[in-house]
C-alpha positions as CSV (number, residue, x, y, z in Angstrom):
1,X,94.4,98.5,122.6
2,X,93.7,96.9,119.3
3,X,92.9,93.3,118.9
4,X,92.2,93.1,115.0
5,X,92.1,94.8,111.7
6,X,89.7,94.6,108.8
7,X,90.3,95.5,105.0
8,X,87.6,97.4,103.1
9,X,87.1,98.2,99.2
10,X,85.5,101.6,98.7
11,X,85.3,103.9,95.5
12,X,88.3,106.6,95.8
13,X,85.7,109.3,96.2
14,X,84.0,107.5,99.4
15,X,87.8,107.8,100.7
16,X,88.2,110.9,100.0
17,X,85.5,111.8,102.0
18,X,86.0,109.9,104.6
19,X,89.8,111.3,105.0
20,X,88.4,114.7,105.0
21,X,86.2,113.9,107.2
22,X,82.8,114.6,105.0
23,X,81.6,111.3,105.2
24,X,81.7,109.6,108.8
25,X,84.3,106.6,108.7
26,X,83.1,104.4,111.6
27,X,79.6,104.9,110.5
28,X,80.5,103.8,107.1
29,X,82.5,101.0,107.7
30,X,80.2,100.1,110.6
31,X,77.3,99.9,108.0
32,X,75.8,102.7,109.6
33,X,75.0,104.9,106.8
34,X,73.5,104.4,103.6
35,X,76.2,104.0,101.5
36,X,78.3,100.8,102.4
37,X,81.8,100.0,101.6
38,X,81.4,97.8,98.3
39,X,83.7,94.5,100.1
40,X,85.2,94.0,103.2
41,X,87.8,91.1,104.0
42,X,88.1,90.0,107.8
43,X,89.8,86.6,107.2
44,X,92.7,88.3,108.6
45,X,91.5,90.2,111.9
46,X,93.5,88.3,114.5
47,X,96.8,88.5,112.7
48,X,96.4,92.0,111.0
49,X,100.0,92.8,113.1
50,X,102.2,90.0,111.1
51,X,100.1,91.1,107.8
52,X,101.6,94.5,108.5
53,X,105.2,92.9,108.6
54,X,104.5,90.1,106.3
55,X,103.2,91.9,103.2
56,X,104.3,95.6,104.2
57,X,106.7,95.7,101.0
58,X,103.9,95.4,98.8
59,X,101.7,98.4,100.7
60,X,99.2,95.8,101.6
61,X,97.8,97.5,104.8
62,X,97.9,100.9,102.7
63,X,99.8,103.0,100.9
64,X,99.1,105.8,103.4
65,X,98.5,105.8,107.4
66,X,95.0,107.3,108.4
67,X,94.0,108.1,111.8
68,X,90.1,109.1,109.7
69,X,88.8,106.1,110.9
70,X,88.7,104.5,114.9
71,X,91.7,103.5,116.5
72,X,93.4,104.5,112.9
73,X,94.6,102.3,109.6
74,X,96.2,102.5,106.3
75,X,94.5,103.7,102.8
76,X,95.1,103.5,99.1
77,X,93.7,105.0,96.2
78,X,92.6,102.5,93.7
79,X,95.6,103.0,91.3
80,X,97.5,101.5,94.3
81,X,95.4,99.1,95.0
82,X,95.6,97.8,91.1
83,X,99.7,97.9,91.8
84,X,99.3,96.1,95.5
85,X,97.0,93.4,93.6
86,X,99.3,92.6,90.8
87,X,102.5,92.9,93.6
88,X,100.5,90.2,95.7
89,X,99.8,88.2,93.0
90,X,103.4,87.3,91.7
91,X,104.9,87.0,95.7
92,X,105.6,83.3,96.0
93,X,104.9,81.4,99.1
94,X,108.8,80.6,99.1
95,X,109.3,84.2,99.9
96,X,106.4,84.3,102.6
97,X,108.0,81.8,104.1
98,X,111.5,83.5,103.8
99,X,109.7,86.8,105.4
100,X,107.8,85.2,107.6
101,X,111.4,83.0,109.7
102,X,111.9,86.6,110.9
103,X,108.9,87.3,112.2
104,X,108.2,87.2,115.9
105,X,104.8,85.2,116.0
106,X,102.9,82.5,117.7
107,X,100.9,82.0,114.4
108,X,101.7,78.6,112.3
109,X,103.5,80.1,108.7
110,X,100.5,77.5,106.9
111,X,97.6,79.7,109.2
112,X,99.3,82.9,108.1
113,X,99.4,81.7,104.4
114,X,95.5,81.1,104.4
115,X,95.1,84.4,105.5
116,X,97.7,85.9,102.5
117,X,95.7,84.2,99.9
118,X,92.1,85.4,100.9
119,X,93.5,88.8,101.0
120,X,95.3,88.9,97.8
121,X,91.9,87.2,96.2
122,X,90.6,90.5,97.8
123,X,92.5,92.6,96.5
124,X,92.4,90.8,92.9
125,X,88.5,92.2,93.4
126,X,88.8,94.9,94.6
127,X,91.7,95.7,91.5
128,X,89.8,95.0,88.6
129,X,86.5,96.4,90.0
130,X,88.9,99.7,90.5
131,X,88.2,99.9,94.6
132,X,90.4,102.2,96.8
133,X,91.3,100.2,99.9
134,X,90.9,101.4,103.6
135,X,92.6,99.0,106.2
136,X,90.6,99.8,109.7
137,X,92.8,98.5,113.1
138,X,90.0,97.7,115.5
């Protein structure tokens, strides 16, 4: 069972590696190796399941589904991340709130919404510094 999900802004050669299984995902995203993913966002661990639903139009838990990495995840090369940043930054909180009436959550929609914004800040980040993206479940 998983109980959270981090986000992770890598170059697009460290996710190549890592989906081909020369460079050791868990290690790497554990911090375990010598090369280190170059951001990481965790605001959203405990409600990484309604992120999926919440902001799955705009391939925000990856454009791809891994299973590279423990337990498994979602990836995107960095020219998808530069089109998930710029989709996330137009979404308007009137349509969160609009997706987020169907969703079946305990979470308050104004908890949810703080998590939005610190990921779309890093994916803003990880857009312009030109950062693949690897979404670990954990």
């Amino acid at each position: 069972m998983s109980y959270g999900g981090d986000f992770y802004a890598l170059s697009d050669d460290q996710l190549t590696r890592i989906l081909s299984g020369q460079l050791d995902g868990e290690a790497f995203l554990r911090n375990g190796l010598p090369e280190r993913p170059a951001d990481c966002f965790t605001g959203g661990e405990a409600v990484w399941h309604e992120l999926t639903k919440l902001l799955g139009p705009e391939n925000a838990c990856g454009v791809d589904i891994t299973d590279a990495v423990p337990v498994g995840g979602g990836c995107s090369a960095s020219a998808d991340v530069q089109r998930t940043a710029e989709a996330l930054t137009v979404l308007t909180k009137d349509e969160l709130r609009h997706r987020y009436a169907v969703l079946d959550t305990r979470e308050s929609f104004e908890s949810l919404y703080a998590v939005v914004l610190g990921l779309v800040s890093f994916y803003r980040r990880a857009g312009k510094a030109g950062h693949a993206v690897l979404f670990n479940i954990c």
